[in-house]
N, C-alpha and C positions, 0 to 999 in steps of 0.2 A: 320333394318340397312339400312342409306341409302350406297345408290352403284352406280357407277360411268357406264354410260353407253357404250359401245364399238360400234363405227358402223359396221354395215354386211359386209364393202367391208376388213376390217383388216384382211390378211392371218391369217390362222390356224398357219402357219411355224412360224410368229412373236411370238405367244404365246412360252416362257420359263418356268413360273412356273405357274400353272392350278391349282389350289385350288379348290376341290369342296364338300361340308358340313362334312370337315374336324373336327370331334372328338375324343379326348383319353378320355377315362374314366378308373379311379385307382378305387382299392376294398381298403377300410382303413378298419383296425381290433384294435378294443380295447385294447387285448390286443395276446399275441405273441401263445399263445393256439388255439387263433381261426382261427389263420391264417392258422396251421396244420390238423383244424379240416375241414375248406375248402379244404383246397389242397382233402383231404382224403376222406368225403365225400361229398364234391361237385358233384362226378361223379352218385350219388344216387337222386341229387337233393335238398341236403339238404347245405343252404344257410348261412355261417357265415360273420359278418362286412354290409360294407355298401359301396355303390356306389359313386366314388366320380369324377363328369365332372369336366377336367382340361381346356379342350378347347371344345365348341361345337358350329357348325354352320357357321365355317366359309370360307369362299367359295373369292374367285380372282382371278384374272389373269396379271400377270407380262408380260410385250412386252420386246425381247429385247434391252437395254440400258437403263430402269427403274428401278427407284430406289422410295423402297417404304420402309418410315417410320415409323416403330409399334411403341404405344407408350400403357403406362398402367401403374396403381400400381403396385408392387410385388407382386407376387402370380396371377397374371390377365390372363394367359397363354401365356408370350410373346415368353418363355425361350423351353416351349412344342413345339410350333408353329415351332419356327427355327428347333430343334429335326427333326420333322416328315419331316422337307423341307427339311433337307442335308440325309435322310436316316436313321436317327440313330436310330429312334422307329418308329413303325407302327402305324399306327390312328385307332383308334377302331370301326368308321366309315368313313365315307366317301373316298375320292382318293384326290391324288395329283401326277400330273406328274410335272417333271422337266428334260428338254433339255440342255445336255451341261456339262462343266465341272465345280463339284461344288469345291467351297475352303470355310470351315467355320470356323472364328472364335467364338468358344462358350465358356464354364464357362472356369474359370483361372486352368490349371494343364491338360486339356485334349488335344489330341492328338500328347504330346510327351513323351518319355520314360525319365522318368527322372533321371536313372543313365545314360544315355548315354550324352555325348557333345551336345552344343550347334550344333556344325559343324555336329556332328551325326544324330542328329536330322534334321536338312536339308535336309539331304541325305534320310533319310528315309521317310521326310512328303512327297518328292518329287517321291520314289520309292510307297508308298501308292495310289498315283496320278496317276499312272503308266509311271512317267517320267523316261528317262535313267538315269542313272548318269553320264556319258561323258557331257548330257546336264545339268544337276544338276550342275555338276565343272564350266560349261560355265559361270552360273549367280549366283556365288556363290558370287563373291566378292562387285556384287552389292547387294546379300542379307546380307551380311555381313555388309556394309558401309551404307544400311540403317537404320539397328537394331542400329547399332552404342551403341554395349556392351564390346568394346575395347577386353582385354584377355581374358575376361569371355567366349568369344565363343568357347574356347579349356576346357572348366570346363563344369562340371555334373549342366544340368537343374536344379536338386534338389537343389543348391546351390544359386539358383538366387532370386532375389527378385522380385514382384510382376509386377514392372515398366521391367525389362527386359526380362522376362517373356513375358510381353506383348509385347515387342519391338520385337524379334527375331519371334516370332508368328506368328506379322502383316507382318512384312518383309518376312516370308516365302507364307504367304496366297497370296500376290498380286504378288510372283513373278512365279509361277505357270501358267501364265497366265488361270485365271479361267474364266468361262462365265458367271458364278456367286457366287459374293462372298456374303457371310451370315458374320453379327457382332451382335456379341451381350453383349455390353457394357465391354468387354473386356480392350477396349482402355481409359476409365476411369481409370484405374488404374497405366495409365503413365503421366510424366507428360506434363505438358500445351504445353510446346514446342514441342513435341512429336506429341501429338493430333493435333494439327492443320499441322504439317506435314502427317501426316493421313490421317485427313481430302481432303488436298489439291490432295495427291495421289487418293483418292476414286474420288473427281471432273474431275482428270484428266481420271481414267479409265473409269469411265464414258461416257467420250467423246468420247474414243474408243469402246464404245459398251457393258462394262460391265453392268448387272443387276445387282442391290445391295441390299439385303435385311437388313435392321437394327433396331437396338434396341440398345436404348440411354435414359438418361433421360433429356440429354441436347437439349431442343426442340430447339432453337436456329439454332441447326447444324440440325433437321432431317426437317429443314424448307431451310435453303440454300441447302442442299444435294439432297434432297426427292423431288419428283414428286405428289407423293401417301404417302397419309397418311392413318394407319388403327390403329383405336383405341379399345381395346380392355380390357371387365369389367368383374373379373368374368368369365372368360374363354370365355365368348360371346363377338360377336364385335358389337360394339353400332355405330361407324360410319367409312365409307372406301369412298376417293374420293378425293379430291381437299385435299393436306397437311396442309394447314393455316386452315383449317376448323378445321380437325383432332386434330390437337394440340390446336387449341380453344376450342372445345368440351372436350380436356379432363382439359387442366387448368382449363376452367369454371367448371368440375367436380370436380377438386380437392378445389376449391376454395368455392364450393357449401358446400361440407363434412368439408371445417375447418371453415364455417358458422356456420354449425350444433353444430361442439363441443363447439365454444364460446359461441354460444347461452344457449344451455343446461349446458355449465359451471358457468355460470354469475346468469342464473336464474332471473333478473328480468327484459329481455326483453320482449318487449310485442310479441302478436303471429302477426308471417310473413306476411304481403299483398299481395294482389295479384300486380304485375305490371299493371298498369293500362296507364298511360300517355301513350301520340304515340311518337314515338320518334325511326328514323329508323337506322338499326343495326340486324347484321345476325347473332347476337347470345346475349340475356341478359340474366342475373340471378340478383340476391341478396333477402334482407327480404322485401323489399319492406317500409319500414320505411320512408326514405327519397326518392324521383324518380327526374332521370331526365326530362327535359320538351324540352327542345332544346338546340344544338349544333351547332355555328356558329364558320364560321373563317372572320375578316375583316380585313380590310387593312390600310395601315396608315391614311388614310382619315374618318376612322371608318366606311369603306361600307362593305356589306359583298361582299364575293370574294375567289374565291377556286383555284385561279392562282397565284402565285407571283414570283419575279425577287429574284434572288439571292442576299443578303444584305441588304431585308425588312424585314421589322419587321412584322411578321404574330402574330394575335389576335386570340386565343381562349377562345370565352365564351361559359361557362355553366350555362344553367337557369334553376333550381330547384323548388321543392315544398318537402315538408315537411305534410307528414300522419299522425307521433307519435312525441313524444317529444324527439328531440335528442339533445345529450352531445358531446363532442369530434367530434364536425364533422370537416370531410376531406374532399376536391377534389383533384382528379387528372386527370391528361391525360399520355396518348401514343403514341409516334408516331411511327408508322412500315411501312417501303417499302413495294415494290409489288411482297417481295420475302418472306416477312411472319417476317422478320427480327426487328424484337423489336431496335428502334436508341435510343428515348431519350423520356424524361418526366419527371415529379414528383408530388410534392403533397403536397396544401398546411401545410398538417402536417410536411413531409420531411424541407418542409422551413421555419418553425417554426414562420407561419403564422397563428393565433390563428382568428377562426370562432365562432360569436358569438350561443347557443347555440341555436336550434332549436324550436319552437311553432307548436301545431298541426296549417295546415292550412298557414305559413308560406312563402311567396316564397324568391327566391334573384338568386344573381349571381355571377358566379368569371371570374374574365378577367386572362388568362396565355400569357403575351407577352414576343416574344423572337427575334430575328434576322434569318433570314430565312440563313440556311449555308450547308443547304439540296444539294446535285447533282440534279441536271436537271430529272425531273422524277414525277411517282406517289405515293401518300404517304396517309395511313388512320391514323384517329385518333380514335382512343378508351378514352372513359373516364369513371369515376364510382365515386360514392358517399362513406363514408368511417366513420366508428364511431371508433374512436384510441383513447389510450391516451399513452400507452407504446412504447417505443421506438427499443425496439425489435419485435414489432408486434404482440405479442404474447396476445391481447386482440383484435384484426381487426375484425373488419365486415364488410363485405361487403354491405352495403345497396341497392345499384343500379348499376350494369355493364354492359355496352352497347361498344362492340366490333364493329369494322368501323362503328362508327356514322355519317362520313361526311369524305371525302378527299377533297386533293390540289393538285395542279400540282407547281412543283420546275421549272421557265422558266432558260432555260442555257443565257448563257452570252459567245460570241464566243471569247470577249477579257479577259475571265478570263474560262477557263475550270478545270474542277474539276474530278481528276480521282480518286477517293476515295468517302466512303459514304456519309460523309461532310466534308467542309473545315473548318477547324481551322486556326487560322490565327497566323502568324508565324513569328516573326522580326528574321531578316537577318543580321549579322554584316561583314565588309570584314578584311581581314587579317589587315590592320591599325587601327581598332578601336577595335580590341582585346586587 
C-alpha cells in the first residue's frame, strides 16, 4: 500500500484518528447447526465454519481538519471501517484511537428510535452526545429548518421516507458540533438538491476544523471534499495518499474488471499486450490492442503550447499505433482541474465520428479542438483508446488509458474574470427588447 508520509516536527496532539493494522474477522457457518456446535465446543478446541477478513491491514492517521475519502466496491470493508472508527465494533486486531466528539452518519434506520418523533429524536441523538437539552431546544430550530421535513417533524421516524430519513439525520449529526463527523453514503438517498447542500455544509465545517471521514460512490464530491483518499479491495487497502490518485487507482480498477468481463464475454478478442509505447502518465491500464504514442496541446498557430488566453482554441492531438486489428475504434479525452474534478471531454464515438478500422502495425491521429473557456488555472488531460459499437456502452473496451498525459495553464484575462469553473457565454437582453 502506498502511504503518504508525515514529517517528525507534526504534534502527537494534531493526530485525531490513529488507525493502526486495523482487522475484524467474521467466523461464516454453513449452515445454523454449526454455528451452535462452535459456540459449544469451541471451548474444547474443536473448530466449526470458517474465517472470514472483512478489513485487514490497515493503518492512518487523520490531522485535525482532514478530511479523507474511502472509496471501494461493496463488500470492500468500507462500511466495517467507519464501525470500528465511531466505536460501534471492536477490530479483531490491531488499535485505533480517536480524539474528540464523534457524530456518525451510518447505514439508513440507525441511531434513531423509530416510534419516537422526529423532534424526539433530536432530543435524544443529542442526550446520547451527552448534550443538555436547554442546549438541544437552543438549536433546535436550526436543526429543524435544515432537515427542512416541514410536519413530518412531529410524526414517528418509522413513517418517513428514506430522503427524510436522511434529511433529519444529517441535520442532527452537524448540528452537534462534532470534531468528527463519519458519512457513509447516507446522503445518497436524498435528493440532488439536498446533497449539494450537504456537501456545501461539510466544505464549511471543514473550514472550522471538522475531520471528516466518508464513503461515497460519487468520486467527484470525495475529490472536491477530501484531502486524503484511501482505497480499499477486498478488506485490504491497495492505496492511501494524495485523493485524485485514490479515486484514479480505483476507476482504473474498476474499469480494469469491466475489461475483463467484455473481453471473456465476446470471446474472440485477441490476448492482452503488454503496454509498451512511452508515453507519460501516473496511472495506465487497458488490453493493450491499440496504444497511445503521444499527447500534445497546440495553439492556433498549430505550435505546441501548454499555456493559453481565455477565448483560444486549444488543440488536442492524439498519436496512436495499432498491435491487433481493431473494429469500432474510439478516442477520447478529459479534462480535470487541480482539484481532481472531471470539467469536460468526449469521444469520438459520443460524436458519432466514425474511425476507419484499424491494421496491425497501423498508425494516425485525432485533433479535439475546442475554445479555451477554462478559469485561469491548471488543468490535465487524460486520454484513452476505445473499441465501442453500442450506445449504451455496454460492449467498451478500453484498449489504452493514460490518466494526466500532459497539462495547460488557463491565462486569466483582468478585463474579463471569471468566477466559476468556465464561462459560458451568455446573451443579455434589457427590459425593451423583451
Amino acid at each position: 500500500m502506498s502511504e503518504t508520509q508525515f514529517s517528525p516536527n507534526q504534534a502527537a496532539l494534531e493526530i485525531v484518528v490513529s488507525a493502526r493494522g486495523i482487522g475484524k474477522c467474521y467466523r461464516l457457518f454453513d449452515k445454523p447447526s454449526d454455528r451452535l456446535k462452535h459456540q459449544f465446543y469451541g471451548r474444547f478446541g474443536r473448530v466449526y465454519g470458517r474465517e472470514f477478513w472483512a478489513l485487514r491491514g490497515v493503518s492512518f492517521d487523520l490531522k485535525k481538519g482532514e478530511a479523507v475519502g474511502i472509496v471501494g466496491r461493496n463488500g470492500s470493508g468500507k462500511s466495517t471501517l467507519l464501525q470500528i472508527i465511531a466505536g460501534i465494533i471492536e477490530p479483531t486486531e490491531g488499535s485505533v484511537r480517536v480524539e474528540g466528539r464523534v457524530s456518525a452518519l451510518l447505514e439508513l434506520g440507525s441511531g434513531f428510535n423509530p416510534e419516537y418523533t422526529g423532534q424526539q429524536n433530536v432530543f435524544l441523538s443529542g442526550g446520547i452526545l451527552g448534550i443538555e437539552q436547554e442546549e438541544m431546544e437552543k438549536r433546535y430550530d436550526a436543526i429543524a429548518a435544515f432537515a427542512d421535513i416541514g410536519e413530518f417533524i412531529n410524526q414517528p421516524v418509522k413513517l418517513y421516507s428514506s430522503g427524510m430519513y436522511a434529511r433529519l439525520a444529517f441535520s442532527v449529526a452537524i448540528s452537534v458540533d462534532p470534531d468528527i463527523l463519519i458519512v457513509d453514503e447516507i446522503l445518497a438517498v436524498g435528493d440532488y438538491g439536498f446533497q449539494q447542500k450537504c456537501v456545501a455544509r461539510m466544505r464549511q465545517l471543514r473550514e472550522n476544523g471538522l475531520t471528516l471521514v466518508y464513503v461515497t460512490h460519487d468520486t467527484n464530491a470525495v475529490r472536491s471534499i477530501c484531502d486524503k483518499g484511501l482505497f480499499l479491495n477486498d478488506g485490504s487497502p491497495v492505496y492511501w495518499g494524495d485523493t485524485d490518485e485514490a479515486v484514479s487507482e480505483y476507476l482504473g480498477y474498476l474499469r480494469q474488471l469491466a475489461n475483463q468481463d467484455t473481453v471473456s464475454a465476446r470471446g474472440d478478442i485477441p490476448k492482452p499486450r503488454k503496454l509498451e509505447t512511452e508515453v507519460f502518465g501516473f496511472l495506465r491500464y487497458g488490453t493493450g490492442h491499440a496504444q497511445i504514442e503521444k499527447v500534445e496541446t497546440r495553439n492556433t498557430q498549430d505550435e505546441v503550447s501548454n499555456a493559453f488566453m481565455i477565448g483560444e482554441t486549444i488543440h488536442i492531438l492524439v498519436f496512436y499505433k495499432s498491435f491487433s486489428a481493431v473494429d469500432n475504434f474510439s478516442v477520447s479525452f478529459l479534462i480535470r482541474d487541480n482539484t481532481g474534478v472531471d470539467l469536460m471531454g468526449t469521444t469520438t464515438f459520443d460524436e458519432r465520428i466514425s474511425l476507419p478500422p484499424l491494421s496491425v502495425g497501423s498508425q494516425g491521429a485525432v485533433r479535439f479542438s475546442f475554445q479555451n473557456v477554462l478559469k485561469p488555472g491548471n488543468y490535465g488531460i487524460s486520454v484513452a483508446l476505445n473499441m465501442i459499437s453500442q450506445r449504451d456502452y455496454s460492449d467498451n473496451i478500453t484498449l489504452d488509458m493514460v490518466e494526466a498525459c500532459t497539462t495547460f495553464l488557463t491565462i486569466g484575462d483582468e478585463n474579463r474574470p471569471i468566477h466559476y469553473k468556465f464561462f459560458c457565454p451568455v446573451k443579455i437582453y434589457c427590459d425593451t427588447e423583451i
